[in-house]
PDB file with SEQRES, HELIX, SHEET and CRYST1 records, atoms N, CA, C and O in Angstrom:
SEQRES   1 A   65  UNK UNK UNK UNK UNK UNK UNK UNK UNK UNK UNK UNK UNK          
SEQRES   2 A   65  UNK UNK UNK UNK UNK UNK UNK UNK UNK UNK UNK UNK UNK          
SEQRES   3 A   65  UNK UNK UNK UNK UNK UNK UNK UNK UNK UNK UNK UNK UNK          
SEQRES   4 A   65  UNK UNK UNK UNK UNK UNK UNK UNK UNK UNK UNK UNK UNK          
SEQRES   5 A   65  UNK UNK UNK UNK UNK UNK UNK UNK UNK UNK UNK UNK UNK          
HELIX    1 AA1 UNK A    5  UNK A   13  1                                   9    
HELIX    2 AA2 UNK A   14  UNK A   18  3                                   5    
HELIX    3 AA3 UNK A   31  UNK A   33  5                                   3    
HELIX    4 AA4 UNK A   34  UNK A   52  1                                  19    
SHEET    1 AA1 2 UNK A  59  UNK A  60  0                                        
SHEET    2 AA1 2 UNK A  63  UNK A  64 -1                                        
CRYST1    1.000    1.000    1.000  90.00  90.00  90.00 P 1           1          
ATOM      1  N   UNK A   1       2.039   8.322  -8.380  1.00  0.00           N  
ATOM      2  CA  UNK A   1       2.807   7.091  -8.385  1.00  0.00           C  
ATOM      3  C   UNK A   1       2.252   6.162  -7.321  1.00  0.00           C  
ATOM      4  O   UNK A   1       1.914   6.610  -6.225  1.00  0.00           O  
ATOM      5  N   UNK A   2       2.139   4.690  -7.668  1.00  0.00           N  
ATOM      6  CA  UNK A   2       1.456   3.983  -6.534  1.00  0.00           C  
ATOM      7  C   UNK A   2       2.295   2.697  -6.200  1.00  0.00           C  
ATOM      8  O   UNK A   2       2.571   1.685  -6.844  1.00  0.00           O  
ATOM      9  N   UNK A   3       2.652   3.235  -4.665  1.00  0.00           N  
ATOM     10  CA  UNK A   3       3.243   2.015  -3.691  1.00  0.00           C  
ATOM     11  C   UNK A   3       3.021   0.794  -3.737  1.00  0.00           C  
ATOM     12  O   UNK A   3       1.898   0.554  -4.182  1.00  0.00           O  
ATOM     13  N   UNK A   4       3.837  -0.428  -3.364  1.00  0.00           N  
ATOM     14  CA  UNK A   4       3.228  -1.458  -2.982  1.00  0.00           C  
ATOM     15  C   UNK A   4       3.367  -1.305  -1.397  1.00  0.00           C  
ATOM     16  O   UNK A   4       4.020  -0.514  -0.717  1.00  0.00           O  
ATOM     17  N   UNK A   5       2.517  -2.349  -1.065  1.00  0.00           N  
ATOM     18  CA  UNK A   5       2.263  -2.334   0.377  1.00  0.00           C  
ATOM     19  C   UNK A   5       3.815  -2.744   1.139  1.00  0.00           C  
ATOM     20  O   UNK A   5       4.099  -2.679   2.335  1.00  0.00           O  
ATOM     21  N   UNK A   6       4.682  -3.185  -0.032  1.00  0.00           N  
ATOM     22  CA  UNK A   6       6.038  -3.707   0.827  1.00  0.00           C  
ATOM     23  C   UNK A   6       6.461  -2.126   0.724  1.00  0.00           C  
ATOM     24  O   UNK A   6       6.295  -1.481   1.760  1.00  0.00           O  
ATOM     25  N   UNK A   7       6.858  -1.606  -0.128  1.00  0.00           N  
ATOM     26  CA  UNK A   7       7.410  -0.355   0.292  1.00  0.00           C  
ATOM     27  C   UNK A   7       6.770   0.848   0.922  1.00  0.00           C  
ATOM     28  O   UNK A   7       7.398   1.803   1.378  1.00  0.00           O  
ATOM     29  N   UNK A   8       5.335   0.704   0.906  1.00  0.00           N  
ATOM     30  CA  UNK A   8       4.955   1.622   2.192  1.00  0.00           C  
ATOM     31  C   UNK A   8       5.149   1.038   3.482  1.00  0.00           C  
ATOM     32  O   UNK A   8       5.434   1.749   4.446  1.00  0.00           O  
ATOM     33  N   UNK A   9       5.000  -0.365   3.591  1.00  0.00           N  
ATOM     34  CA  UNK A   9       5.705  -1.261   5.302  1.00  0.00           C  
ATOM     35  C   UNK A   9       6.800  -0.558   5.318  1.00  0.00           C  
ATOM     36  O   UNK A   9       6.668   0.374   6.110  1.00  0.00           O  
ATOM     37  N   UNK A  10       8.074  -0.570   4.689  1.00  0.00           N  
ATOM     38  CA  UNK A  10       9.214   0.002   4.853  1.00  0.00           C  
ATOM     39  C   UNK A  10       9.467   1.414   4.996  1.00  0.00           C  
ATOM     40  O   UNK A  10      10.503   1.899   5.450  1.00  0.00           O  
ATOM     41  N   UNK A  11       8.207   2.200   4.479  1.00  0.00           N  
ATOM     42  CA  UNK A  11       8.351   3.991   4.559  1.00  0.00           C  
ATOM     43  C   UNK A  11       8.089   4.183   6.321  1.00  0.00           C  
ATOM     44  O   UNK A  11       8.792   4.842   7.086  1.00  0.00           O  
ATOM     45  N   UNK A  12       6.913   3.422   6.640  1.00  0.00           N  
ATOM     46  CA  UNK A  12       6.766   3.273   7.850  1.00  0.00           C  
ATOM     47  C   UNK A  12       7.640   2.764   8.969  1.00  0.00           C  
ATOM     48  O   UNK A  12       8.003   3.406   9.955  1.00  0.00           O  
ATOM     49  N   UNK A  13       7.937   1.449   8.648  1.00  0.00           N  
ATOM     50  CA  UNK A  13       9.150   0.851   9.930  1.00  0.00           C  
ATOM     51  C   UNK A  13      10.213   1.853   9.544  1.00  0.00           C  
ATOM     52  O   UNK A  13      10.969   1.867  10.515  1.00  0.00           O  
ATOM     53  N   UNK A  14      10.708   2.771   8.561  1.00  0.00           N  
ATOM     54  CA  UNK A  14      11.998   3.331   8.773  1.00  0.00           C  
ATOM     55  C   UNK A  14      11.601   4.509   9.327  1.00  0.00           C  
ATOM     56  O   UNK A  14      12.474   4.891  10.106  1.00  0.00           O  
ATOM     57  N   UNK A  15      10.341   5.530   9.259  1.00  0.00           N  
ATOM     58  CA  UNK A  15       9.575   6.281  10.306  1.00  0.00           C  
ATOM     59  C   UNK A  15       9.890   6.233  11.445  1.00  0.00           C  
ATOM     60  O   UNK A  15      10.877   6.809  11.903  1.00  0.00           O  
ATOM     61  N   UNK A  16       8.922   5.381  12.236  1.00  0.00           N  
ATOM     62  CA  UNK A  16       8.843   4.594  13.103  1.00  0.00           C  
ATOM     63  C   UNK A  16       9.997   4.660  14.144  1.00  0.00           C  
ATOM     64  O   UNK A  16      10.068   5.196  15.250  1.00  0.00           O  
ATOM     65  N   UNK A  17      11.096   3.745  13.222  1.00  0.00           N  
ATOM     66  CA  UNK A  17      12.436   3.231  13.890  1.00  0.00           C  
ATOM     67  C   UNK A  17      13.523   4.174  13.935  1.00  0.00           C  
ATOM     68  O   UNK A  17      13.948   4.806  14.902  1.00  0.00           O  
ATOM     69  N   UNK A  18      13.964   4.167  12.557  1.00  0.00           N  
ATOM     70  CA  UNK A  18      14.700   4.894  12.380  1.00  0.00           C  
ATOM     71  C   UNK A  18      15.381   6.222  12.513  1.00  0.00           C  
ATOM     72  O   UNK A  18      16.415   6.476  13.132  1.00  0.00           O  
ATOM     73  N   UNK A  19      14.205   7.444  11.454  1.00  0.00           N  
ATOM     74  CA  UNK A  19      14.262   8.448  11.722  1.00  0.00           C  
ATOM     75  C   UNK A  19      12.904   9.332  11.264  1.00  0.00           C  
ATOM     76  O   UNK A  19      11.906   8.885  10.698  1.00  0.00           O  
ATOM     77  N   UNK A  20      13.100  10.379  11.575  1.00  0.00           N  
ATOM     78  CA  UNK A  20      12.461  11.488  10.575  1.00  0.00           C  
ATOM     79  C   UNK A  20      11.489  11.536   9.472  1.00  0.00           C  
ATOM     80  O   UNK A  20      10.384  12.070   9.374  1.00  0.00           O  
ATOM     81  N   UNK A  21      12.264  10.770   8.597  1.00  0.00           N  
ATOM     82  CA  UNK A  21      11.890  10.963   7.055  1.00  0.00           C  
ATOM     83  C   UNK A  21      12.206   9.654   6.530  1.00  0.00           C  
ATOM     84  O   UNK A  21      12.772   8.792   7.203  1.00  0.00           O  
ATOM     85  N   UNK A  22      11.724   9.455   4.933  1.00  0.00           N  
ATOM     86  CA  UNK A  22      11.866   8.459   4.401  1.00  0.00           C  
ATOM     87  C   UNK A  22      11.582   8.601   2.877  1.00  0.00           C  
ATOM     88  O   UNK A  22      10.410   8.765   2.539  1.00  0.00           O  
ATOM     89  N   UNK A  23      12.682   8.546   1.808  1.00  0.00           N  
ATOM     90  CA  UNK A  23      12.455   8.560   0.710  1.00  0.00           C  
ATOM     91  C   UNK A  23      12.448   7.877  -0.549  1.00  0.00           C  
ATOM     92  O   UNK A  23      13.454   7.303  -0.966  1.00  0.00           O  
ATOM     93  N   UNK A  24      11.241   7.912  -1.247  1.00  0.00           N  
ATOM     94  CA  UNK A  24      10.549   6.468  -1.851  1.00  0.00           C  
ATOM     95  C   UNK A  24      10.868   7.333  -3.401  1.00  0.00           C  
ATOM     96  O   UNK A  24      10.659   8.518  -3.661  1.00  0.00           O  
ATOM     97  N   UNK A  25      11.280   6.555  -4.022  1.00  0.00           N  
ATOM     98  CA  UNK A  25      11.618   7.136  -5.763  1.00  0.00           C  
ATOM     99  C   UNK A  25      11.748   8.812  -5.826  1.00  0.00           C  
ATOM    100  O   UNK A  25      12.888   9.192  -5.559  1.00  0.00           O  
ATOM    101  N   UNK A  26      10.855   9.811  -6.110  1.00  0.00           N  
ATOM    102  CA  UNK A  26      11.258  10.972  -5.655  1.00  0.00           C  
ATOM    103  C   UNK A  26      10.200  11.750  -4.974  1.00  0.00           C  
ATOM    104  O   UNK A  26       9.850  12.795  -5.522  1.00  0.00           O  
ATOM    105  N   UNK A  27       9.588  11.370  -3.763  1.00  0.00           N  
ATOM    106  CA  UNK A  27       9.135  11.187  -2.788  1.00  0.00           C  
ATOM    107  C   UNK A  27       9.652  11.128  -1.561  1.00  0.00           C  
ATOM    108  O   UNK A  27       9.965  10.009  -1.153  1.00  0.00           O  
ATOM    109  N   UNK A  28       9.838  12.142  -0.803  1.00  0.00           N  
ATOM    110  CA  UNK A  28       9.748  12.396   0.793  1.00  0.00           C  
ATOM    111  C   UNK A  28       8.802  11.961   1.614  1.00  0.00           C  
ATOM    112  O   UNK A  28       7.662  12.230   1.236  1.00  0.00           O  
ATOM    113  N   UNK A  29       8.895  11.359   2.642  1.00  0.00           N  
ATOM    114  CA  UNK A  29       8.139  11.415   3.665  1.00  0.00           C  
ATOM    115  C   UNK A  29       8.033  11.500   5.001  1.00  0.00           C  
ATOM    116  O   UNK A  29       8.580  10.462   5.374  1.00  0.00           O  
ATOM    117  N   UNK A  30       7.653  12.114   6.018  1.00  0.00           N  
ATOM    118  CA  UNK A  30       8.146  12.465   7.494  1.00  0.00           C  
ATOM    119  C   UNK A  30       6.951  11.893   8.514  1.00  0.00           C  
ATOM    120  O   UNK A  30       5.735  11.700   8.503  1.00  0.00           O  
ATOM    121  N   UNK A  31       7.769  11.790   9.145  1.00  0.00           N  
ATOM    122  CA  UNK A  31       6.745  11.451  11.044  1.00  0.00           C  
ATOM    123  C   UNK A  31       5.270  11.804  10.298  1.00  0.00           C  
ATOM    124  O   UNK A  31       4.526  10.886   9.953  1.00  0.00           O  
ATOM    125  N   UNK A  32       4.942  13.130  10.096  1.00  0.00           N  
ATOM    126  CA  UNK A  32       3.689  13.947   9.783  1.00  0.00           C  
ATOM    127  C   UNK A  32       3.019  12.643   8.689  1.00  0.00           C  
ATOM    128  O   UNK A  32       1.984  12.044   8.983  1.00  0.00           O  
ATOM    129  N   UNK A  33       3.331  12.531   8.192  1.00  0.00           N  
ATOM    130  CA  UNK A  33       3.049  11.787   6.813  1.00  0.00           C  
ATOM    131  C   UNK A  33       2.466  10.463   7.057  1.00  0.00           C  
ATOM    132  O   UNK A  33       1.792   9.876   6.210  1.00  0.00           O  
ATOM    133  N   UNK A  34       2.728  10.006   8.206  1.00  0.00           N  
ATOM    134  CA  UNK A  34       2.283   8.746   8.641  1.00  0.00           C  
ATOM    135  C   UNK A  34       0.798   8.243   8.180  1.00  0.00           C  
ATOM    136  O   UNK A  34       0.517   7.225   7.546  1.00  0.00           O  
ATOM    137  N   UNK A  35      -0.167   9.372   8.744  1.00  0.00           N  
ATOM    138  CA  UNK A  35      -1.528   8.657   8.901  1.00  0.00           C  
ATOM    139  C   UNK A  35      -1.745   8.689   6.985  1.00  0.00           C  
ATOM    140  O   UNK A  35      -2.562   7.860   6.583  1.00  0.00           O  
ATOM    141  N   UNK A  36      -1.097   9.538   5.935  1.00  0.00           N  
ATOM    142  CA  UNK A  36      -1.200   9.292   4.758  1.00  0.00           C  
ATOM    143  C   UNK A  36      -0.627   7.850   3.996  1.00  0.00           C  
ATOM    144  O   UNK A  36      -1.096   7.121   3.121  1.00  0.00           O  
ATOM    145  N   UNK A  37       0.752   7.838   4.877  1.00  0.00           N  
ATOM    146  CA  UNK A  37       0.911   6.666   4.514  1.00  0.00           C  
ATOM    147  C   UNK A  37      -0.151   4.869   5.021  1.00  0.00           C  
ATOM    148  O   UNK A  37      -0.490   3.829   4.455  1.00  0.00           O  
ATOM    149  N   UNK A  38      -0.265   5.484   6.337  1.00  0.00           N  
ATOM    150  CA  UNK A  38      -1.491   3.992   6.915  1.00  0.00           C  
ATOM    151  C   UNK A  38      -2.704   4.501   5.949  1.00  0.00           C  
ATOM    152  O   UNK A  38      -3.767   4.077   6.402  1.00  0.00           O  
ATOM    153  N   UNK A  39      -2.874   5.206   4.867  1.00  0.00           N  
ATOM    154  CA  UNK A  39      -4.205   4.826   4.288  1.00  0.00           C  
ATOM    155  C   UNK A  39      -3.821   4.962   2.836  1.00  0.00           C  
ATOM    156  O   UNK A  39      -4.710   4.967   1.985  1.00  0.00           O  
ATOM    157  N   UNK A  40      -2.647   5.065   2.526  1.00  0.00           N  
ATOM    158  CA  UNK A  40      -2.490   4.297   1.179  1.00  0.00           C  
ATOM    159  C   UNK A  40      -2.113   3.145   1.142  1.00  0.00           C  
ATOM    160  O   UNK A  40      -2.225   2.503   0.098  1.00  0.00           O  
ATOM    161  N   UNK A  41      -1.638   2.665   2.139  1.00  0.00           N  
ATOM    162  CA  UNK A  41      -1.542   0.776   2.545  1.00  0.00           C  
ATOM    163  C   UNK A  41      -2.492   0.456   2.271  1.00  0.00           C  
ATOM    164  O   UNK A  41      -2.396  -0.398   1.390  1.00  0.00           O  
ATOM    165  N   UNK A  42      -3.943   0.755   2.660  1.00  0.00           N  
ATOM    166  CA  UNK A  42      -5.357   0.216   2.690  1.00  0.00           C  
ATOM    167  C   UNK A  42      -5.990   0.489   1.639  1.00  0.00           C  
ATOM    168  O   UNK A  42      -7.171   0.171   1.500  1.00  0.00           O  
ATOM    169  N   UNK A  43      -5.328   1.098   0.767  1.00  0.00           N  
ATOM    170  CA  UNK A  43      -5.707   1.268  -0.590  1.00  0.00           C  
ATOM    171  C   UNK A  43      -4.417   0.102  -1.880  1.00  0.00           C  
ATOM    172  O   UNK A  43      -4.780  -0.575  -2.842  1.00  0.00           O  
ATOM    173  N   UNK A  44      -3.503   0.227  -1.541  1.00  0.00           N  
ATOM    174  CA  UNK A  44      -1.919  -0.797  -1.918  1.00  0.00           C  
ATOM    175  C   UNK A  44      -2.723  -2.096  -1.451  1.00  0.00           C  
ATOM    176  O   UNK A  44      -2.897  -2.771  -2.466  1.00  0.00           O  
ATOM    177  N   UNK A  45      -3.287  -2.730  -0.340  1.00  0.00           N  
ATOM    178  CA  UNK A  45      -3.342  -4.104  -0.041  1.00  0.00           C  
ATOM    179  C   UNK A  45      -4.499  -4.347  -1.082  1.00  0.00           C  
ATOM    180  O   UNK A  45      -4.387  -5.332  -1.811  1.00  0.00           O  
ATOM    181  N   UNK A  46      -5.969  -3.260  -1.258  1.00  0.00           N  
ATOM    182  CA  UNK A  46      -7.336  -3.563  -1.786  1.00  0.00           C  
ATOM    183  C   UNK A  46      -6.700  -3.900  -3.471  1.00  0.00           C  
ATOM    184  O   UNK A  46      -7.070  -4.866  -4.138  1.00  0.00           O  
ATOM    185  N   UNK A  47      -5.689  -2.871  -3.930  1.00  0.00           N  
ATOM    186  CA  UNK A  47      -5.880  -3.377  -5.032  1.00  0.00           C  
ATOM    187  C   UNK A  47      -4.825  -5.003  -5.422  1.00  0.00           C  
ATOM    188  O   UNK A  47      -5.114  -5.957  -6.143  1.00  0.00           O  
ATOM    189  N   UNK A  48      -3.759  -4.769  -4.704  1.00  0.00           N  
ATOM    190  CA  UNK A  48      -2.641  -6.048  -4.945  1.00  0.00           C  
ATOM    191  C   UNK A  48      -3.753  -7.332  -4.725  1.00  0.00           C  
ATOM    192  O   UNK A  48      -3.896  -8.278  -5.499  1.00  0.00           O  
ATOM    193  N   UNK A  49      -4.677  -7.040  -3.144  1.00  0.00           N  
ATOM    194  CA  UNK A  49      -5.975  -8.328  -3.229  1.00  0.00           C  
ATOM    195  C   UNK A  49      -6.561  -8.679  -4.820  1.00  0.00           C  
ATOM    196  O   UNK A  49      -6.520  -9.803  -5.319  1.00  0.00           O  
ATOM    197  N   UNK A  50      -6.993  -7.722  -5.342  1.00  0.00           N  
ATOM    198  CA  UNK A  50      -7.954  -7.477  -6.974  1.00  0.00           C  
ATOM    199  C   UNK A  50      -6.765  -7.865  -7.794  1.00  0.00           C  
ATOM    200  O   UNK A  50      -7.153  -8.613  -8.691  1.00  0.00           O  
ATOM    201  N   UNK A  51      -5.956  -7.737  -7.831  1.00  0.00           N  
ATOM    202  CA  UNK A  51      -4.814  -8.208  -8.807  1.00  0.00           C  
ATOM    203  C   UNK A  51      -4.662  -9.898  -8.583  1.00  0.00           C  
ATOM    204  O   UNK A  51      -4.426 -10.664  -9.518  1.00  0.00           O  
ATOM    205  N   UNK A  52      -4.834 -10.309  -7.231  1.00  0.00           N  
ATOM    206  CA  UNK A  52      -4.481 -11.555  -6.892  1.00  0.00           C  
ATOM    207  C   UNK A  52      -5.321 -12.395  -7.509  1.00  0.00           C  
ATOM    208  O   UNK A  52      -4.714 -13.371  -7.948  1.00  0.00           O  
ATOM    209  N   UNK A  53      -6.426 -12.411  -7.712  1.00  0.00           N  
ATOM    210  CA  UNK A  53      -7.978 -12.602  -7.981  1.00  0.00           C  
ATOM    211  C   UNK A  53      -7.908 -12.918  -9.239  1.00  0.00           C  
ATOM    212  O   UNK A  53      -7.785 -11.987 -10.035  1.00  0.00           O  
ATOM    213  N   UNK A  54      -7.974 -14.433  -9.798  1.00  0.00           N  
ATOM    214  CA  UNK A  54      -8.296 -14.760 -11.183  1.00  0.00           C  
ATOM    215  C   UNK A  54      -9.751 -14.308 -11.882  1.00  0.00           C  
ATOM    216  O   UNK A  54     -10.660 -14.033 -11.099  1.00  0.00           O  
ATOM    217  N   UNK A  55      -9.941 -14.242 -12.934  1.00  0.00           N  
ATOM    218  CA  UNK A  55     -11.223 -14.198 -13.024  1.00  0.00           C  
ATOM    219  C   UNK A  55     -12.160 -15.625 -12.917  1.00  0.00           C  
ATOM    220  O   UNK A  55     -13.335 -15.540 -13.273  1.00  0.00           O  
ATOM    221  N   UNK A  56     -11.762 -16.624 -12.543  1.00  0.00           N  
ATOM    222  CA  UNK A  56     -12.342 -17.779 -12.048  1.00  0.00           C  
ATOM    223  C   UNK A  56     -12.754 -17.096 -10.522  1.00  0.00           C  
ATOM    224  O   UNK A  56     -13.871 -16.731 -10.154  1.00  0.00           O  
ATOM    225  N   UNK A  57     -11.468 -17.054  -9.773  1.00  0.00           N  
ATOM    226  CA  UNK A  57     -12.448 -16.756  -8.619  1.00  0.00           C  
ATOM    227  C   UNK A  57     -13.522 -15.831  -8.124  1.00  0.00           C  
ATOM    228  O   UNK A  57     -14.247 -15.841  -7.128  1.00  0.00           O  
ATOM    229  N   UNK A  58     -13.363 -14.925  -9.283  1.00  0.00           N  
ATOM    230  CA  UNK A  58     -14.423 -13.393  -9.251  1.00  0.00           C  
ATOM    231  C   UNK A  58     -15.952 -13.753  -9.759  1.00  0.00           C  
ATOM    232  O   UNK A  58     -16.922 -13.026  -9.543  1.00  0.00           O  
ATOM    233  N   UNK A  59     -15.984 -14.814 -10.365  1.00  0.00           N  
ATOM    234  CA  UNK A  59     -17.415 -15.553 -11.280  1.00  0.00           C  
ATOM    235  C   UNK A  59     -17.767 -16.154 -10.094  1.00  0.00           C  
ATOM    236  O   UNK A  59     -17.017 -17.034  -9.671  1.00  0.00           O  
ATOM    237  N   UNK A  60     -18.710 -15.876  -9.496  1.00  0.00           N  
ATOM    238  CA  UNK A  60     -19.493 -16.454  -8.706  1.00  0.00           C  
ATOM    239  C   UNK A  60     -20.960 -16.465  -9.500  1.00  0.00           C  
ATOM    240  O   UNK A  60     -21.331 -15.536 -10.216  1.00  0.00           O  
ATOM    241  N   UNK A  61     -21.813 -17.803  -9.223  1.00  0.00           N  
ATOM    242  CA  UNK A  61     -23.255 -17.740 -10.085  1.00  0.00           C  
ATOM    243  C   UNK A  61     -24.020 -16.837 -10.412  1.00  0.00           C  
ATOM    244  O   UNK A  61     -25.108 -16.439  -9.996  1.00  0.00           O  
ATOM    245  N   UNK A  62     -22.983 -16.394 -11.625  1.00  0.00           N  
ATOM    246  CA  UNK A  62     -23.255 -15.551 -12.889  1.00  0.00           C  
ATOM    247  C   UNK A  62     -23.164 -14.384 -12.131  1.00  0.00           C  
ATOM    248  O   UNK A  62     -23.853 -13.372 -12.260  1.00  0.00           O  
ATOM    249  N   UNK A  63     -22.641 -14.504 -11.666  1.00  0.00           N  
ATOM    250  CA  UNK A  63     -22.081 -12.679 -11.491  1.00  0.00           C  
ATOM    251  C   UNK A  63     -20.551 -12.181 -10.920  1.00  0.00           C  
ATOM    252  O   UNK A  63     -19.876 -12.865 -10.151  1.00  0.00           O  
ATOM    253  N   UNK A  64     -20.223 -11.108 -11.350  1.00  0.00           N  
ATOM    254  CA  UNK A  64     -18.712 -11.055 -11.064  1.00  0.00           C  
ATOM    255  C   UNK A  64     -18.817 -10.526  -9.686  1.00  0.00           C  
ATOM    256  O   UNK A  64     -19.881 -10.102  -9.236  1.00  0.00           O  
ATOM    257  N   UNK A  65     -17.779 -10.551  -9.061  1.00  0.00           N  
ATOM    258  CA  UNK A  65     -17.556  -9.946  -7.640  1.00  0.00           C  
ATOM    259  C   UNK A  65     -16.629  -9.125  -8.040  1.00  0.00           C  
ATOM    260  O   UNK A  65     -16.087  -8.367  -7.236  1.00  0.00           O  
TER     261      UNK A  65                                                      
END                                                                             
């Protein structure tokens, strides 16, 4: 199942702040879980970026980016 970067921000600040754990649809997550969660953010931001991205702006002279 794949996060958006708003609800992994929120798995984290409730980490973080809150408590313990944090549970996302049926998904747990704890303190431990952190550095998994900071690198599915960086995977959540790369693709929401590629989603943002018309294919006008991806055509650069004659080639896609």
């Amino acid at each position: 199942m794949a996060f958006t970067v708003a609800q992994i921000d929120s798995a984290v600040d409730s980490i973080i702040n809150g408590g313990q754990s944090y549970r996302m649809g049926d998904q747990e997550f704890t303190r431990a879980d952190l550095r998994y969660l900071l690198a599915a953010r960086k995977d959540a931001e790369a693709v929401e970026r590629a989603a943002a991205k018309s294919i006008f702006k991806r055509v650069r002279f004659g080639g896609i980016t």
